[in-house]
N, C-alpha and C positions, 0 to 999 in steps of 0.2 A: 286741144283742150285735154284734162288739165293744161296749167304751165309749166315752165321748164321744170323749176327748183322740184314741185309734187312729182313728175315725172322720174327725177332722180333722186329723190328720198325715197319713194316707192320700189324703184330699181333693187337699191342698195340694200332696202329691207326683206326685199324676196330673198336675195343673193345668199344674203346671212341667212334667211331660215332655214336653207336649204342642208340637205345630211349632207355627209361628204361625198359627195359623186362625181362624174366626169365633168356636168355642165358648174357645178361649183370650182373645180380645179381651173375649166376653162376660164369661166369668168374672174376668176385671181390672178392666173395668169395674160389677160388681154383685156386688163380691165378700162383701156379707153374704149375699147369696141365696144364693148358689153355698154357704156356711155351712152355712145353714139345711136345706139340700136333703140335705148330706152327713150331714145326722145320722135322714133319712129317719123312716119311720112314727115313731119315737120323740117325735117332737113331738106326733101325733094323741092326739087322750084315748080313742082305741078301737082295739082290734087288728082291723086292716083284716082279714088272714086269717085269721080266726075267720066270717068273712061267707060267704053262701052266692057259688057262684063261676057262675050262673048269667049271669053277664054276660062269658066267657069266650067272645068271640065273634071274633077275627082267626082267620083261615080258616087259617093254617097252624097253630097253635093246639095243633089234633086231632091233627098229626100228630105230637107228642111228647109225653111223658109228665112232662118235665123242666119246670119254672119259667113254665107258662102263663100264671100267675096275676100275676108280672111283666109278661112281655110283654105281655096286653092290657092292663094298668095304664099302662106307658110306652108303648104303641100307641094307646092313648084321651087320653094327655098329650100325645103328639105332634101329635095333630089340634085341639086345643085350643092350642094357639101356634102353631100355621103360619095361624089366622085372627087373629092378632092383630098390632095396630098394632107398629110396631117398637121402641119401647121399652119396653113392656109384655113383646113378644115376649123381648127382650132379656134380662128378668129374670126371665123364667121358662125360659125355655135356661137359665141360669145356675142356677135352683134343679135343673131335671132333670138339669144335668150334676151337679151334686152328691147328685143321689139315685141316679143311676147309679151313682157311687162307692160312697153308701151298699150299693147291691143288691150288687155284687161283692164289698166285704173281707166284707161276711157272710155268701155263700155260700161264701166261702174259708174263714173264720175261725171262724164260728158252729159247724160239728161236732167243732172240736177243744175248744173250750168245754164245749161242751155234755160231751162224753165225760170230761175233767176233773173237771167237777162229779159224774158219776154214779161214778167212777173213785175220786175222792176221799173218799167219805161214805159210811157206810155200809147196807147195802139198808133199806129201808124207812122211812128218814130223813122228818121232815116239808119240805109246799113252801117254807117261810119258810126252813129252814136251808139249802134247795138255795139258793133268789133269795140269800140269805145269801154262801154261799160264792161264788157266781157274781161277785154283786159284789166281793168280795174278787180273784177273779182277774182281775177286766176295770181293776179299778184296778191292782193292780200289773203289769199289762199296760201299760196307758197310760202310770205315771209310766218306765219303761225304757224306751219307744218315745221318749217324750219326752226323755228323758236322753242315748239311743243317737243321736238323729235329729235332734237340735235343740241338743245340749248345756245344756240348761236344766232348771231342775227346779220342780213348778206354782206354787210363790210367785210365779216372774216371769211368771205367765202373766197378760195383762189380758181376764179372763171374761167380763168385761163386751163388751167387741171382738167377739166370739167366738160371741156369743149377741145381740149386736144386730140391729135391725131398722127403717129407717120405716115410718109410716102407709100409706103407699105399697106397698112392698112388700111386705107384709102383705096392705095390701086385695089384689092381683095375684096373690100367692101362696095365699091362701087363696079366691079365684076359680077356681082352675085347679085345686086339690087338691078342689072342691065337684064341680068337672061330672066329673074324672077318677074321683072314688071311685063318684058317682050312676052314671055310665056301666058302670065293670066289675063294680062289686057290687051293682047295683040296689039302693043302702043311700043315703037321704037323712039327711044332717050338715048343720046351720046351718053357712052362713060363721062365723057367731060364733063357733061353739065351735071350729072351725080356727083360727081367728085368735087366739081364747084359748090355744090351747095352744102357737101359733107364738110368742106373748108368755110366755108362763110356764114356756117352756122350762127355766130355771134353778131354778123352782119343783119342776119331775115329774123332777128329776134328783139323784140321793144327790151326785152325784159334785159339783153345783155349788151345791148351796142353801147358802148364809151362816148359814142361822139352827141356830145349834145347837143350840137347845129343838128342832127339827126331827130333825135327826140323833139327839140322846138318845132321841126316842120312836122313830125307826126302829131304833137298837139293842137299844131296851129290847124291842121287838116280837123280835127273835130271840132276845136270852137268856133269853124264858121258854117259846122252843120247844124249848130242845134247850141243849148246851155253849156257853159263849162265843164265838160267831166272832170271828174276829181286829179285823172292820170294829168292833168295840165296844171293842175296847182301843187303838185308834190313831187319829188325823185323819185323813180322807179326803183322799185326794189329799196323803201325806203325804211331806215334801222328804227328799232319800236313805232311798228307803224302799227295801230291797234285796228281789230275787229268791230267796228262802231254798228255797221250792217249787217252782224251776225251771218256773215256772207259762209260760215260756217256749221252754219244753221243749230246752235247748240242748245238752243230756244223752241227744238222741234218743228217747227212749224208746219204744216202739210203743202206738199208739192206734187204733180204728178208726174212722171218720168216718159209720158210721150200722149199724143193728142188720143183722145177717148178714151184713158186710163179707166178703169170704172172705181178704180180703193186707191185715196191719197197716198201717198208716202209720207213718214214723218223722219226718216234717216237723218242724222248726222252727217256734214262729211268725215269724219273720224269713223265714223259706222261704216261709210260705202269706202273706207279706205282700208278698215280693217275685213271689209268682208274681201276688197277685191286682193288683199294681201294671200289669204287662204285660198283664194281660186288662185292666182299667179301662182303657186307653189304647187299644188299637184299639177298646174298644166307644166311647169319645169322639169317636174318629175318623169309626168312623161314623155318628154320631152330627152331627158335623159334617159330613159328604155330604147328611146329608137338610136338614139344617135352612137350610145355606147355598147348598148347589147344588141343590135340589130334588131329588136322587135318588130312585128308590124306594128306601122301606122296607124292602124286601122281606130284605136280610141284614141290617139292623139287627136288624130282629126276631127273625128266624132265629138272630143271634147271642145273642140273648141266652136262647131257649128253649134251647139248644147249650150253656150254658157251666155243664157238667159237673165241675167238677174233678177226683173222687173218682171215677169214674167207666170 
């Protein structure tokens, strides 16, 4: 969560804010990495945090409660490209800047999601109609972000562009995500299977696979858990597909962003996309101190166990 399209309009929005620096040079120049990285775990064929977190070892770490399990991930990444030759380097900055993006619109964006779905259905719903409606709302999230932000709608998009990758950066990318994941989650993955799912991205994805025997078995999977969801009566990623469920909350409405919230939320997603826009940017930023001026890490990290939104 978000979905793909938000994930990569957000991306490419950081990118551009960005002054002129090394992690902006990098990302112009590798910019399928920089792609690949913004759509984060999603590409993995396992949910990294479902893993024991025993490998949760940067020493300020302990001293917050908040997103450890990030920071030693992007702290075990960081040291993993700062030994590497410089265009190897190059394109794996460019993938971590774009997994950076990924970490932030989903801690922005991911508990209004979440609360929607639970919000929307009623209790004791099966999981197939929750992932059901989920998707439902992360796509007509995407096609109005893409409408609002782009003036385009997904026909003109070329998917293909978008989900590209060489041999190359592949091998490098799936290099760096083997020793990063072995590192914080004492969990061995073959390169292979990384590099399988860095390639078959458009396969593990409702919102991009072509093959519509595909889509039909994944609808027909939900209409026989529960009522029709919408995703079974219309194309995915469907051109002027309108907001009818204000599923972008532009109506305010109050939500709470995780169980025993004690003060509603009345955010927009436009609101949690332009706040988590402003936080992606100084975490790039410094993100570029360490990488090109050798700074300590020491507030990169810090910032990113700190970024609390709801909080």
């Amino acid at each position: 969560m978000p979905g793909f399209l938000t994930h990569y309009l957000f991306g490419i929005e950081t990118s551009d804010s960005l002054s002129e620096n090394y992690i902006q040079h990098v990302i112009r120049e590798n910019n399928h990495a920089f792609l690949l990285g913004i759509q984060g775990s999603d590409l993995l064929s396992f949910n990294p945090h479902a893993l024991s977190r025993r490998g949760l070892s940067y020493r300020t770490a302990a001293q917050s409660l908040q997103n450890q399990e990030y920071a030693a991930f992007f702290n075990h990444m960081l040291d993993c490209i700062e030994g590497m030759e410089s265009k190897d380097k190059d394109i794996c900055a460019a993938y971590m800047a774009g997994y950076l993006c990924y970490y932030t619109i989903d801690l922005f964006a991911a508990p209004y999601i979440i609360y929607r779905v639970w919000q929307d259905l009623p209790p004791g719903c099966r999981m197939s109609r929750m992932n059901a409606h989920k998707a439902d709302i992360e796509t007509v999230i995407d096609i109005v972000l893409l409408r609002s932000h782009c003036h385009m709608e997904p026909s003109q998009l070329n998917i293909n562009a978008l989900t590209f990758a060489g041999k190359h950066e592949i091998s490098i990318i799936s290099h760096i995500l083997y020793d990063t994941i072995q590192r914080t989650y004492k969990y061995t993955i073959s390169k292979k299977e990384i590099s399988t799912g860095i390639r078959q991205i458009r396969r593990s994805s409702i919102y991009l696979r072509p093959d519509s025997r595909y889509r039909r078995l994944w609808c027909d999977l939900f209409v026989r858990s529960g009522p029709a969801s919408a995703i079974s009566r219309k194309k995915v990623y469907e051109d002027f597909q309108p907001d009818n469920e204000d599923f972008m909350n532009r109506e305010k409405h109050p939500w709470y962003p995780y169980a025993g919230c004690p003060q509603a939320q009345h955010s927009s997603f436009d609101e949690l996309y332009t706040g988590a826009l402003l936080a992606a940017r100084t975490l790039l930023e410094s993100f570029d101190s360490c990488v090109s001026w050798g700074m300590d890490r020491e507030d990169f990290i810090n910032s990113i166990i700190r970024m609390t939104p709801y909080l």
